[in-house]
FIGUMAR-289826 format. One record per residue (C-alpha): residue in one letter; z, y, x. Coordinates in nm, 4 decimals. Layout:
ATOM  res         z         y         x
ATOM    A         Z         Y         X
...
end
This chain:
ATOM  res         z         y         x
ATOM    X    1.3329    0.0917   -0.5235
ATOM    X    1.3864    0.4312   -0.3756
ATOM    X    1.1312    0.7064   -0.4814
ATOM    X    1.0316    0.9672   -0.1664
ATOM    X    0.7914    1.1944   -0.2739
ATOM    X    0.6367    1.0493   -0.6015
ATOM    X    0.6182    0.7407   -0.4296
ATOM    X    0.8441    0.3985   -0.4922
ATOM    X    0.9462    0.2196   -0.1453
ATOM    X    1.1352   -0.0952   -0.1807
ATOM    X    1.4935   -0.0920   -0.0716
ATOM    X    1.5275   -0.3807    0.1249
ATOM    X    1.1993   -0.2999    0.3289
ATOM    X    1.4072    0.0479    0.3999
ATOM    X    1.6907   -0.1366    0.5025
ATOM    X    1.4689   -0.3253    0.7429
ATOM    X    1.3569   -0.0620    0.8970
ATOM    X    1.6656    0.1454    0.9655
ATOM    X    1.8099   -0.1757    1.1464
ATOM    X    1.5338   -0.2598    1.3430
ATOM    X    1.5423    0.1067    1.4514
ATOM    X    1.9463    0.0800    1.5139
ATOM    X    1.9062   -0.2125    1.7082
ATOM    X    1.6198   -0.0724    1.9055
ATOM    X    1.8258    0.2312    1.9852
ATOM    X    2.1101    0.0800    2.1123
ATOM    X    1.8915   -0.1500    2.3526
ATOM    X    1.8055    0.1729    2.5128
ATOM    X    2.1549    0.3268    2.5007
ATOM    X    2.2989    0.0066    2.6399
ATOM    X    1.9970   -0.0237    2.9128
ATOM    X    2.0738    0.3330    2.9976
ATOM    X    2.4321    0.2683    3.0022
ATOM    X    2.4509   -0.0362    3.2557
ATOM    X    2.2606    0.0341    3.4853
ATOM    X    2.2681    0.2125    3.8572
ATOM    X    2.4162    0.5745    3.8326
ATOM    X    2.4893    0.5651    3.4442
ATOM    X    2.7261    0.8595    3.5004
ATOM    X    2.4762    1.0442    3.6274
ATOM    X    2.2491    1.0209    3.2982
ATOM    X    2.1799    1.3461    3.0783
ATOM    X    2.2660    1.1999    2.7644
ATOM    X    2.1124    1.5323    2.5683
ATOM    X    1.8296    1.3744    2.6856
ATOM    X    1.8416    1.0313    2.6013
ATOM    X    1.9964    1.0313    2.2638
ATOM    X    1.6782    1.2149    2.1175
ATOM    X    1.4532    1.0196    2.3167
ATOM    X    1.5819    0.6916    2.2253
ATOM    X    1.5561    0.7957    1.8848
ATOM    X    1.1919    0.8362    1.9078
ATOM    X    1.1067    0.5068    2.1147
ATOM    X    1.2824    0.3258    1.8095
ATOM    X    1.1018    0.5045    1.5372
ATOM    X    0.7612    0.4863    1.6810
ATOM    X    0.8159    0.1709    1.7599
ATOM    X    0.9404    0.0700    1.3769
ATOM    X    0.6057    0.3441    1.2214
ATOM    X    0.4037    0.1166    1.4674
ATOM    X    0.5293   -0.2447    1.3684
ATOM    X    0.5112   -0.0649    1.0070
ATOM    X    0.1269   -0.0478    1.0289
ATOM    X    0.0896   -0.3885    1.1771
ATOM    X    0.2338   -0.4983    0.8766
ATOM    X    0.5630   -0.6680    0.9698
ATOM    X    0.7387   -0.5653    0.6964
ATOM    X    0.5294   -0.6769    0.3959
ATOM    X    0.7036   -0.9923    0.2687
ATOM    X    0.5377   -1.3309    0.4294
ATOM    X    0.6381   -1.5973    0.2126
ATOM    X    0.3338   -1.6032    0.0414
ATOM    X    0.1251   -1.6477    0.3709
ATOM    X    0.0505   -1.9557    0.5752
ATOM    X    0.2622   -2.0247    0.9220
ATOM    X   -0.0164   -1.9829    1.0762
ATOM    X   -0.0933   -1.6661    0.9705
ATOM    X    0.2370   -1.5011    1.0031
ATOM    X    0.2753   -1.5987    1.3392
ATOM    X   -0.0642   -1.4343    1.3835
ATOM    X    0.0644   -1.1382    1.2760
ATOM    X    0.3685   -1.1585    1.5145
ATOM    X    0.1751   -1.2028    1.7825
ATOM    X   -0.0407   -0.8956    1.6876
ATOM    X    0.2368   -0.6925    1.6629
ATOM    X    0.3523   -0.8220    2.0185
ATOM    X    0.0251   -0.7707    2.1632
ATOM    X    0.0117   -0.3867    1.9771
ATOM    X    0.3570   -0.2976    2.0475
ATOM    X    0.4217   -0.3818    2.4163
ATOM    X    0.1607   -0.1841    2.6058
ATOM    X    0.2522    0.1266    2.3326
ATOM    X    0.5904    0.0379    2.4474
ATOM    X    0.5281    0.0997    2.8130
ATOM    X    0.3010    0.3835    2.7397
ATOM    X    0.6035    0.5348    2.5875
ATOM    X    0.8342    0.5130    2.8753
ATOM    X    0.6146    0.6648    3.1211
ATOM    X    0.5807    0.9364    2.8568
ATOM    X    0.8904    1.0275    2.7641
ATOM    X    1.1349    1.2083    2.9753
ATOM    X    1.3266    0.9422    3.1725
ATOM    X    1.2273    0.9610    3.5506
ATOM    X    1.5462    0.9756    3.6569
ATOM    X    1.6963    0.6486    3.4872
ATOM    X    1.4153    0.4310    3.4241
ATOM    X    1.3923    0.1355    3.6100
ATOM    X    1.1950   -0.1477    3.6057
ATOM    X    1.5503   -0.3283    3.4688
ATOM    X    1.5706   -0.0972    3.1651
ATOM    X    1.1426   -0.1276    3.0974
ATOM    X    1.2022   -0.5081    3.1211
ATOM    X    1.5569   -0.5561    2.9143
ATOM    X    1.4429   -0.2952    2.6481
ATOM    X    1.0912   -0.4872    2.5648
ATOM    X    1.2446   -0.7887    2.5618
ATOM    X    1.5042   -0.6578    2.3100
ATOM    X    1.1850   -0.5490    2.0937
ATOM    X    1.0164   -0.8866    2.1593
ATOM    X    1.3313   -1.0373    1.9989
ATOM    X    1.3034   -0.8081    1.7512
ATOM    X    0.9769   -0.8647    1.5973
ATOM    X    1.0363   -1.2346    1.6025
ATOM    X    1.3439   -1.2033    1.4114
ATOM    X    1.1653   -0.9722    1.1433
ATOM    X    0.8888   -1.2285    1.0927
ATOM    X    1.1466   -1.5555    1.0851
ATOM    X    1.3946   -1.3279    0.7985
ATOM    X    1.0183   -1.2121    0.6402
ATOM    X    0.9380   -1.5345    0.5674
ATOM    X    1.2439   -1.5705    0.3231
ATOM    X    1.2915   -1.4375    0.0132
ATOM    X    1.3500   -1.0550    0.0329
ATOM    X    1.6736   -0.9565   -0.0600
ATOM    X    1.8561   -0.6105   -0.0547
ATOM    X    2.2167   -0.5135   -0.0205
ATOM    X    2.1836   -0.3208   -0.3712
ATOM    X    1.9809   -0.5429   -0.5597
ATOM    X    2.0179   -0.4281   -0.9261
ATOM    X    2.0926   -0.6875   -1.2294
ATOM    X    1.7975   -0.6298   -1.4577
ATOM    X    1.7764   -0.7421   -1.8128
ATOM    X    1.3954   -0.7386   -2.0108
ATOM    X    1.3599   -0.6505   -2.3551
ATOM    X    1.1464   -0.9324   -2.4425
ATOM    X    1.0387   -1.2774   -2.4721
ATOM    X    0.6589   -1.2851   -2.5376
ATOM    X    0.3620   -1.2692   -2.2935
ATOM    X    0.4513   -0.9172   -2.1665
ATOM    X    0.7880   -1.0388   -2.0320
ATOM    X    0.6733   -1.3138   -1.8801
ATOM    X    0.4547   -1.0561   -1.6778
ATOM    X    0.7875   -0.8811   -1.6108
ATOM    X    0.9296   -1.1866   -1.4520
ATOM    X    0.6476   -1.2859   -1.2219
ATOM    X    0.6297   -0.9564   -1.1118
ATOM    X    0.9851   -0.9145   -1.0312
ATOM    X    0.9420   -1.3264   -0.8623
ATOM    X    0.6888   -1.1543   -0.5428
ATOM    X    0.8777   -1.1403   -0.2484
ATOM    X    0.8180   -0.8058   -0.2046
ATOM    X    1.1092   -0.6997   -0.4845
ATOM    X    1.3932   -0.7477   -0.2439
ATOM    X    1.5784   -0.9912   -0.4980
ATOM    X    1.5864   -0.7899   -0.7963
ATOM    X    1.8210   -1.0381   -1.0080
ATOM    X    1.6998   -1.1208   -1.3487
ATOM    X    2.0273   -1.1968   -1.5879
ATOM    X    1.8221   -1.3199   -1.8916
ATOM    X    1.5457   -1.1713   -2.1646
ATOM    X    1.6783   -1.0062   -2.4872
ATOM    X    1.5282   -1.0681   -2.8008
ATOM    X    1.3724   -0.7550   -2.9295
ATOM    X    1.3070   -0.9194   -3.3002
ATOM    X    1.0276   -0.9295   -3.4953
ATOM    X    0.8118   -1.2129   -3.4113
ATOM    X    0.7776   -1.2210   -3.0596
ATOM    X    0.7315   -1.5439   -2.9264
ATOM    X    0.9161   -1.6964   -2.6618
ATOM    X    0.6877   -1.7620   -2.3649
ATOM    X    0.9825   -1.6707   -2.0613
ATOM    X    1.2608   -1.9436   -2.0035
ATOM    X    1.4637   -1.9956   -2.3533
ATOM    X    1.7492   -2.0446   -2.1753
ATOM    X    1.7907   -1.7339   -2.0807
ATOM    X    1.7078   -1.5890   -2.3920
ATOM    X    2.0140   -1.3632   -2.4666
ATOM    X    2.0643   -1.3587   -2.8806
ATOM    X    2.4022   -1.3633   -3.1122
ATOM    X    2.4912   -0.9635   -3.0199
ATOM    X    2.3815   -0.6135   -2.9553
ATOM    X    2.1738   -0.4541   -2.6776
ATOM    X    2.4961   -0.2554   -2.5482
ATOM    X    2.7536   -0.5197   -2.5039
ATOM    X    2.5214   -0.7801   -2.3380
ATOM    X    2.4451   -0.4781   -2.0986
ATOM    X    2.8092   -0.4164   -2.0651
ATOM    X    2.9116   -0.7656   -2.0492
ATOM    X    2.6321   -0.8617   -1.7950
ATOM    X    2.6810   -0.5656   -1.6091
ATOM    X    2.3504   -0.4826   -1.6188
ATOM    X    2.2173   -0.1607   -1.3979
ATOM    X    1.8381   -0.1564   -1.5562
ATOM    X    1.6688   -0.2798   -1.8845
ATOM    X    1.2880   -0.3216   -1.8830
ATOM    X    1.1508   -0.2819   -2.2220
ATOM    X    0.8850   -0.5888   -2.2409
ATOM    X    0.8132   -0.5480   -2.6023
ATOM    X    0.4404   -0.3567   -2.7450
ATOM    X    0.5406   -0.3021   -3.0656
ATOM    X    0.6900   -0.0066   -3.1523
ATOM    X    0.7229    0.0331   -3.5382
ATOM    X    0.9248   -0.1610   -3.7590
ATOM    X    1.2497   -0.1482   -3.6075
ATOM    X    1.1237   -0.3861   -3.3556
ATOM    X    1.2470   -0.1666   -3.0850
ATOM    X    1.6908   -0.1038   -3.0765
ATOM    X    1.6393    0.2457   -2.9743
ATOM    X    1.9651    0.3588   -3.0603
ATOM    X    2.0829    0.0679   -2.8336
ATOM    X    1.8759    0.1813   -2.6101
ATOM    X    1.9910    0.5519   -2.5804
ATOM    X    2.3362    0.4533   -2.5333
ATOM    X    2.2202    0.1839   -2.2648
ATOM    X    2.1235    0.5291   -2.0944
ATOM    X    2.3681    0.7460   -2.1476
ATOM    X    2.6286    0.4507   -2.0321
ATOM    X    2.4870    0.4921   -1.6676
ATOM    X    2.1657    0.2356   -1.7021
ATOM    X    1.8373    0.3255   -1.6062
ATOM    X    1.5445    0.2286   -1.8928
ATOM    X    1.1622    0.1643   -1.8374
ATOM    X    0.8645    0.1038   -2.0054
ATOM    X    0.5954   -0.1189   -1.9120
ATOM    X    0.4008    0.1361   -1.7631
ATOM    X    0.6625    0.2723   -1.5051
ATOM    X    0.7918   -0.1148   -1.4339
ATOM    X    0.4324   -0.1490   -1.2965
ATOM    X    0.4149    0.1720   -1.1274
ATOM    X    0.7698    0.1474   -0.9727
ATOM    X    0.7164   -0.2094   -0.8554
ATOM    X    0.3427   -0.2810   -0.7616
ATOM    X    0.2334    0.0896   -0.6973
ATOM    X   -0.0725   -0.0141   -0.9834
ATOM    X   -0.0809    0.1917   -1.3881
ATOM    X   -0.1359   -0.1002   -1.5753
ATOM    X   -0.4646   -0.0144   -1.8319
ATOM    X   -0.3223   -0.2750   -2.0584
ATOM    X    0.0124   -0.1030   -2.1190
ATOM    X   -0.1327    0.2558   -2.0837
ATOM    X   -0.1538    0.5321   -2.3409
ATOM    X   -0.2862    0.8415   -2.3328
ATOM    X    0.0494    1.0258   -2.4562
ATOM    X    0.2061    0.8439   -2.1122
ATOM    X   -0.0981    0.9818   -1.8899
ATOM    X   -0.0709    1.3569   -2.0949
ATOM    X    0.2850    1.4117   -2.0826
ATOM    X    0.4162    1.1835   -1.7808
ATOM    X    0.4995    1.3274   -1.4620
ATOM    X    0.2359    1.2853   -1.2023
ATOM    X   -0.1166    1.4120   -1.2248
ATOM    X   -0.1028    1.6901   -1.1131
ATOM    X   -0.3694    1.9082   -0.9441
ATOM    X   -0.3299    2.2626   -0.7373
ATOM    X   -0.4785    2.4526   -0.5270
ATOM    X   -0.2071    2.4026   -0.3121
ATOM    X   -0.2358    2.0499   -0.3276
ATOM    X   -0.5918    2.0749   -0.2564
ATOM    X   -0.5734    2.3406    0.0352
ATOM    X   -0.3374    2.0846    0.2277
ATOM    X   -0.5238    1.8001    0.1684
ATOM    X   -0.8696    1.9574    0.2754
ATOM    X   -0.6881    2.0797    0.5995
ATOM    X   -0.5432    1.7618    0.7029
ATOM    X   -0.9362    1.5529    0.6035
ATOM    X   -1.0900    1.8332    0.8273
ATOM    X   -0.8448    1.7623    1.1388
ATOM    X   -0.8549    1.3910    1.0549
ATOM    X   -1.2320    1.3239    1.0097
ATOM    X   -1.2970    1.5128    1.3284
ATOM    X   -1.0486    1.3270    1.5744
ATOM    X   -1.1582    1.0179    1.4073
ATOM    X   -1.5337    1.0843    1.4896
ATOM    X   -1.4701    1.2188    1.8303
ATOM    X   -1.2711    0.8406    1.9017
ATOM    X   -1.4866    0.6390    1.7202
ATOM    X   -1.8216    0.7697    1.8716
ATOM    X   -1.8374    0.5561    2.1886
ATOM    X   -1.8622    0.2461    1.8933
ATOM    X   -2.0476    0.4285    1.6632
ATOM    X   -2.3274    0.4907    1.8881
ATOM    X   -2.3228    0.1192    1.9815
ATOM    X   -2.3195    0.0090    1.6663
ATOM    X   -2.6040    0.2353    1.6009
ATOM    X   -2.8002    0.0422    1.9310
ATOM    X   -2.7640   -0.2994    1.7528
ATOM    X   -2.8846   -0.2388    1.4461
ATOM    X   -3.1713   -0.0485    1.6317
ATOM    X   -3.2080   -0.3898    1.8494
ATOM    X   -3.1700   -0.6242    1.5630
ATOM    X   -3.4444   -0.5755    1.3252
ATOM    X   -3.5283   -0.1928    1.3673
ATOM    X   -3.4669    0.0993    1.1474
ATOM    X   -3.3179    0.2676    0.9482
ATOM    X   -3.0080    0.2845    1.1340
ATOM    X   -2.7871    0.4545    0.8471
ATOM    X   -2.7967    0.3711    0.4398
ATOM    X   -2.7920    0.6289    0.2262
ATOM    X   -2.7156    0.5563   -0.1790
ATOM    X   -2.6220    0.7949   -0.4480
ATOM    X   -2.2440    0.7236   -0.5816
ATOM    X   -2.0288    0.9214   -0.8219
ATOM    X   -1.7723    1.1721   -0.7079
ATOM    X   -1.5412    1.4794   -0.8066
ATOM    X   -1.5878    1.5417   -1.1158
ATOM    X   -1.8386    1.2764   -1.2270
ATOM    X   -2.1221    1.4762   -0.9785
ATOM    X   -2.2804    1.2412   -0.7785
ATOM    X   -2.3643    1.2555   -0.3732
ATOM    X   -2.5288    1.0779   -0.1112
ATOM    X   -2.2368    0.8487    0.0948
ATOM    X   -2.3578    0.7403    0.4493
ATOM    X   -2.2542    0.4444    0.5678
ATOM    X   -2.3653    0.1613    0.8989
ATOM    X   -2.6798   -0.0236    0.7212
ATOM    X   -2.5638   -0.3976    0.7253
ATOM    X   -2.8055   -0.5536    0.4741
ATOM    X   -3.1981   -0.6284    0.4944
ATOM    X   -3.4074   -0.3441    0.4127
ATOM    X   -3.4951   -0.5605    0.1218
ATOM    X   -3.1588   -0.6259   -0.0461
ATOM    X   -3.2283   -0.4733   -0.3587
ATOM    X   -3.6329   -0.5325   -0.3523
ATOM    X   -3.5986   -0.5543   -0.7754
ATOM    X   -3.5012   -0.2727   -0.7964
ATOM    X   -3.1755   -0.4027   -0.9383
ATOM    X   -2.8172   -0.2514   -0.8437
ATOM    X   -2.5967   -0.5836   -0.7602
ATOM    X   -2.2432   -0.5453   -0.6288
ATOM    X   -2.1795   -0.6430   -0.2778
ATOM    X   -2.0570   -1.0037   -0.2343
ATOM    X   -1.7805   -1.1711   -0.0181
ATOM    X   -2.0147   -1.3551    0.2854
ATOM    X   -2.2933   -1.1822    0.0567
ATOM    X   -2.6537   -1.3566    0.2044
ATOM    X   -2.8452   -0.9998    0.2475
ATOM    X   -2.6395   -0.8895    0.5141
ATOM    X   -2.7496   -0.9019    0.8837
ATOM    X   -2.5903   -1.0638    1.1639
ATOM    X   -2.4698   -0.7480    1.3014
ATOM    X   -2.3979   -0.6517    0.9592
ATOM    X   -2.1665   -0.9466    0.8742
ATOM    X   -1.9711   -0.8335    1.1907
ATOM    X   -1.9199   -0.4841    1.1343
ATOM    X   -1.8599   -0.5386    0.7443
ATOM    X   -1.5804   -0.7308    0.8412
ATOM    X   -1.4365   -0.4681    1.0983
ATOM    X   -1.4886   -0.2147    0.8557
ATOM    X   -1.6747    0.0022    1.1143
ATOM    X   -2.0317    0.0550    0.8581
ATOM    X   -1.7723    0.2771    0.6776
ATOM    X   -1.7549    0.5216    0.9613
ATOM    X   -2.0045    0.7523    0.9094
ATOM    X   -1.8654    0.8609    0.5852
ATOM    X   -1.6352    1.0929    0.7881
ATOM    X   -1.9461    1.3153    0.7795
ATOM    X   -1.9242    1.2940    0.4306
ATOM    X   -1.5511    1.3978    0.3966
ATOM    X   -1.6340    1.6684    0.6810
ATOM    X   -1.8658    1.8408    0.4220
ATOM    X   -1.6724    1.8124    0.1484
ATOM    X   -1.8188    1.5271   -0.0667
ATOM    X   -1.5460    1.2677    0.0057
ATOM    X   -1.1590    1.3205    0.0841
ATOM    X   -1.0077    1.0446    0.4059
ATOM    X   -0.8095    0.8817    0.1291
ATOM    X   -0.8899    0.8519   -0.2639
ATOM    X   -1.0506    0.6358   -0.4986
ATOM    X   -1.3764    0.3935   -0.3726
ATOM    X   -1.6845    0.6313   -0.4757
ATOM    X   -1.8963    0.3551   -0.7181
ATOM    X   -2.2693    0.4046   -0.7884
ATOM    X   -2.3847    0.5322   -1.0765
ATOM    X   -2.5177    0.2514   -1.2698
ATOM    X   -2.1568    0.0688   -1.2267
ATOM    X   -1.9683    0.4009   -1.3193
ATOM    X   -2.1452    0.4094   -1.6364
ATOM    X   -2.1267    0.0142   -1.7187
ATOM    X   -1.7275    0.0191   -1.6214
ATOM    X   -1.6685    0.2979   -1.8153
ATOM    X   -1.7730    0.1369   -2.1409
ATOM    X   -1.5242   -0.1301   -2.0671
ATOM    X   -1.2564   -0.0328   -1.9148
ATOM    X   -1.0463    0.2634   -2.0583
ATOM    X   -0.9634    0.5532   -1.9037
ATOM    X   -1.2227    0.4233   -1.5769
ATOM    X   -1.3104    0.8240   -1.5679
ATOM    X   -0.9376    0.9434   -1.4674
ATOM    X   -1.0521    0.8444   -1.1123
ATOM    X   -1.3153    1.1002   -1.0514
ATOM    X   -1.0273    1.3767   -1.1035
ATOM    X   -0.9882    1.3854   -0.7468
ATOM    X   -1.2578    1.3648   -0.4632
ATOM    X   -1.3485    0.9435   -0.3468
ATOM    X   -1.2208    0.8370    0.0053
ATOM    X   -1.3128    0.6309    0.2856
ATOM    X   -1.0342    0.4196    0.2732
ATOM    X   -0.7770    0.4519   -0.0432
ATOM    X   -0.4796    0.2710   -0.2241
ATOM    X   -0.7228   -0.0103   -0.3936
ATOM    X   -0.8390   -0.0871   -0.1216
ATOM    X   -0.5137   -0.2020    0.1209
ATOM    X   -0.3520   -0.3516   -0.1665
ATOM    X   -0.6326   -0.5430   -0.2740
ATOM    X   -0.9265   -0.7630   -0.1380
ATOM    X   -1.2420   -0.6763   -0.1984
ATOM    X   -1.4007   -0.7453   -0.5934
ATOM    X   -1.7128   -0.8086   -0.6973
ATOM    X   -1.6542   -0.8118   -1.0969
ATOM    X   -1.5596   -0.6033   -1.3979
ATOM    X   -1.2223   -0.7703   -1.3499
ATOM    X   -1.1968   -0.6969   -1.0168
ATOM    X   -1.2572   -0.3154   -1.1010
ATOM    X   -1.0154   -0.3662   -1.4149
ATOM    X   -0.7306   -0.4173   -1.1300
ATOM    X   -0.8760   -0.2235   -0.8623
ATOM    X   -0.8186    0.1281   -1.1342
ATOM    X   -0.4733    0.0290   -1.1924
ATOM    X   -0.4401    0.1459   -0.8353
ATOM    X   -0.6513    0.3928   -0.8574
ATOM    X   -0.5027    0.5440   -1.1502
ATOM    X   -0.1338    0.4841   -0.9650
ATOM    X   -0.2999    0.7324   -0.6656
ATOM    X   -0.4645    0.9972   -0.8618
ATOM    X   -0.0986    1.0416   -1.0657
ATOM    X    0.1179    1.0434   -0.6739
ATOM    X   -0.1093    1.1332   -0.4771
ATOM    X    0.0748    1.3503   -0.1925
ATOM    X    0.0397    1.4286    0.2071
ATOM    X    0.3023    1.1381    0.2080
ATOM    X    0.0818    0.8811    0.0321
ATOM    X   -0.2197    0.9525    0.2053
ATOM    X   -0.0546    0.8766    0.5775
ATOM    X    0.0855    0.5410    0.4110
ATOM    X   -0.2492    0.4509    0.2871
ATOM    X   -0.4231    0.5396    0.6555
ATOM    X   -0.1166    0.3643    0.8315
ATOM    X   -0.2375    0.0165    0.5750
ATOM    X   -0.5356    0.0885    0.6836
ATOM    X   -0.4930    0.0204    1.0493
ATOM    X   -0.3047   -0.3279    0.9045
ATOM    X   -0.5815   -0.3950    0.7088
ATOM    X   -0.8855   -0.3872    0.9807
ATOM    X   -0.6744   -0.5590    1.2540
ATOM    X   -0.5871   -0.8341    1.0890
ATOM    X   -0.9139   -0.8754    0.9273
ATOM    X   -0.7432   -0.8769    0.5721
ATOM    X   -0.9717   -0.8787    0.2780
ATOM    X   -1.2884   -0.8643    0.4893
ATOM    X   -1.5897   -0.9368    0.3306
end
C-alpha cells in the first residue's frame, strides 16, 4: 500500500496502471513510428501527447472500474464491465485524436492500430483482474494474534483487492486468547524478534485488544521497529487496507492524537472553490435531464415535483436537502420516519428509475451551491435517525465535523443500508473521510462515482 496524500492506494493496482499506460504509449510511439513519412514526425510533439492519450485513457478505464479486483464478481458481470469500458473508452478515444495535435501523422492506420491496441488492453486487464491480485512487492506480514480479531485480520488481508499480501503465520500474544485463525500457523516456542527475523517478516499487525498485563511484547515490539519493520494497530490495518476506521477497534486517544482530522481554513477555502466550480458545470450538463425528469414526474401523478426534508449537517445544524421526489405523496402518511428500502414499495414508477440512476440526487447541487452541503462528504441523515444512531453507535457525531455531500466515500464503497448495522459500517467510512479528507480524495470519490451510476452498482 502506497500512501499519496493521506490516502492508501494499493500497490499492485499502481502497478496496473503504470503498465497499461506504458503499453498504451508505445502503441502510439510505434503507430507513429511505422507509418508513411515517420521521419518527418515532430517528436516534441508526440512524446507529450502520447503521454496524455495513455493517461486519460488509464483515469478513464480507472472510473469505469477496471481496476477494482473481479474475482468476487460473476462472469457475467465482469464481462459487463469490459464491455462498458469498451463502449466508454473508444469514442473518448477517437475524440482524443481529433483533439490532440496530430494532423500531420494521423491516419486512419494509426486511429485503427492504436484502438485496437487499447481494445486488447482492457481485455487483458479484466482476464488478469479476475485472478488473485498480486504485486511485485508484496510484503510478508505476521499478526499478533490468534483470537477473533485476527481472524478479522486474515479475511481482510484474503479480498482480492490486497495485491497478495502474504500471511507467514499468527503469533501468540499470551494471555488467554483463543485460537480461532488456522493453528497451524500459530507461531509459539520463541520471541517476537527472531520469528520476525527468521521469517523475514516486513510488517507485524498487532491483532490482540488487551493491553495490560503483559499481554502485549512491547519491548519486542520496539525492536521489531527499530530493526526496519513497520507495526500497526487495528485501527490503521483497517484504515490502510479497506479505507473504513473501524468503531470496534477505535479509541478516542487514537481519534485525539492520530494524524488526520484536521480542519483549516485553508482546507476549507479550497474545497468551497472547487464545490462552487463543480456544482455549477454539473447543473449546467445535467439540466437538459433534469428538466425532463422534472416533466415525468409532472406527467405521472402530478406535483410536487421536488421533496424537501430536514436532515442534519455541519455542525449538528440541520437544513432542508432537495432532491427528485420518487415516492407517493403519501409515503410517510403516519407520520413515521422509515428508512428508504432496496425496491422500497412507495416509490413511483418514474421514481424506481431515477433512484436507480441516481439522478433524484441532482438537485442537491443547489444545496452545495449555497453552502448547506459540500460535492463530496458524509450522507446528510434526518434528524430522528441522527439522534437514534447516535445512542448506539459511538462516536456517530464525528461525521457532522465537516459539511454532508451528494455523493461521498460510504457511499461508492458500499451498497445502500437500511439498518443500524448498515450505518454501523457505513461511519467506518465516514469516519475514514472526515480524518483524509483532501482535494485528492474528493476527485477519487467523484471519479467512483461515475463507476458507481454506470454500472448500476448498489442501486436501490
Amino acid at each position: 500500500m502506497l500512501k499519496v496524500f493521506s490516502h492508501y492506494f494499493p500497490s499492485h493496482t499502481l502497478q496496473q496502471i503504470l503498465l497499461d499506460a506504458l503499453l498504451l504509449f508505445v502503441a502510439v510511439v510505434l503507430a507513429v513510428t511505422f507509418q508513411a513519412h515517420a521521419e518527418t514526425v515532430e517528436w516534441e510533439v508526440v512524446i507529450p501527447s502520447a503521454l496524455s492519450f495513455a493517461f486519460l485513457m488509464v483515469a478513464l478505464n480507472s472510473a469505469m472500474g477496471l481496476y477494482r479486483p473481479a474475482a468476487q464478481y460473476s462472469h457475467r458481470a465482469a464481462i459487463a464491465r469490459v464491455l462498458l469500458s469498451v463502449l466508454v473508452s473508444l469514442p473518448v478515444a477517437y475524440g482524443v485524436f481529433r483533439w490532440l495535435p496530430w494532423s500531420g501523422f494521423n491516419s486512419g492506420a494509426m486511429q485503427a492500430s492504436v484502438l485496437l491496441m487499447l481494445g486488447v488492453v482492457l481485455s487483458m486487464r479484466a482476464l488478469v483482474n479476475r485472478r488473485q491480485a498480486s504485486s511485485l512487492f508484496a510484503p510478508r506480514v505476521l499478526i499478533l494474534g490468534t483470537g477473533p480479531d485476527a481472524l478479522a485480520v486474515q479475511r481482510a488481508l484474503a479480498c482480492p483487492a490486497q495485491g497478495g499480501m502474504e500471511i507467514v503465520g499468527f503469533f501468540s500474544g499470551g494471555g488467554d486468547d483463543p485460537v480461532e485463525v488456522d493453528p497451524r500457523k500459530v507461531l509459539s516456542g520463541s520471541g517476537l524478534v527472531e520469528v520476525v527475523r527468521r521469517l523475514r517478516v516486513n510488517e507485524v499487525i498487532v491483532a490482540v485488544r488487551e493491553r495490560r498485563g503483559g499481554v502485549l511484547p512491547l519491548r519486542e515490539l520496539l525492536d521489531c521497529k527499530l530493526d526496519g519493520v513497520r507495526v500497526f494497530d487495528l485501527s490503521s490495518f483497517f484504515e490502510r487496507v479497506q479505507g473504513q476506521v473501524r468503531v470496534d477497534s477505535l479509541r478516542a486517544s487514537w481519534l485525539i492524537y492520530g494524524d488526520g482530522f484536521r480542519q483549516s481554513l485553508g482546507r476549507a477555502l479550497i474545497k468551497r472553490c472547487f464545490d462552487l466550480f463543480a456544482a455549477t458545470v454539473l447543473l449546467l450538463l445535467a439540466a437538459p435531464i433534469m428538466l425532463i425528469t422534472a416533466l415525468l414526474i409532472l406527467f405521472e401523478d402530478g406535483g410536487p415535483i421536488f421533496y424537501r426534508q430536514e436532515r442534519v449537517g455541519l455542525g449538528g445544524k440541520t437544513f432542508k436537502v432537495t432532491k427528485f421526489r420518487s415516492m407517493r405523496t403519501d409515503a410517510e402518511k403516519d407520520g413515521k420516519p422509515r428508512w428508504a428500502a432496496s425496491n422500497d414499495d412507495r416509490a413511483t414508477r418514474v421514481g424506481r428509475i431515477i433512484r436507480k440512476l441516481r439522478i433524484d440526487e441532482l438537485p442537491q447541487l443547489l444545496n452545495v451551491l449555497v453552502g448547506e452541503m459540500s460535492l463530496v462528504g458524509p450522507r446528510p441523515e434526518r434528524p430522528y435517525f441522527v439522534d437514534q444512531l447516535a445512542q448506539e453507535i459511538p462516536f456517530y457525531g464525528v461525521r457532522h465535523c465537516v459539511k454532508p455531500g451528494v455523493t461521498g466515500w460510504a457511499q461508492v464503497r458500499y451498497q445502500y443500508g437500511s439498518s443500524v448495522d448498515d450505518a454501523i459500517q457505513k461511519l467506518q467510512y465516514d469516519l475514514y473521510y472526515v480524518k483524509n479528507h483532501t482535494l485528492v480524495l474528493d476527485t477519487l470519490v467523484l471519479f467512483e462515482t461515475v463507476r458507481v451510476v454506470l454500472t448500476g452498482e448498489g442501486a436501490h
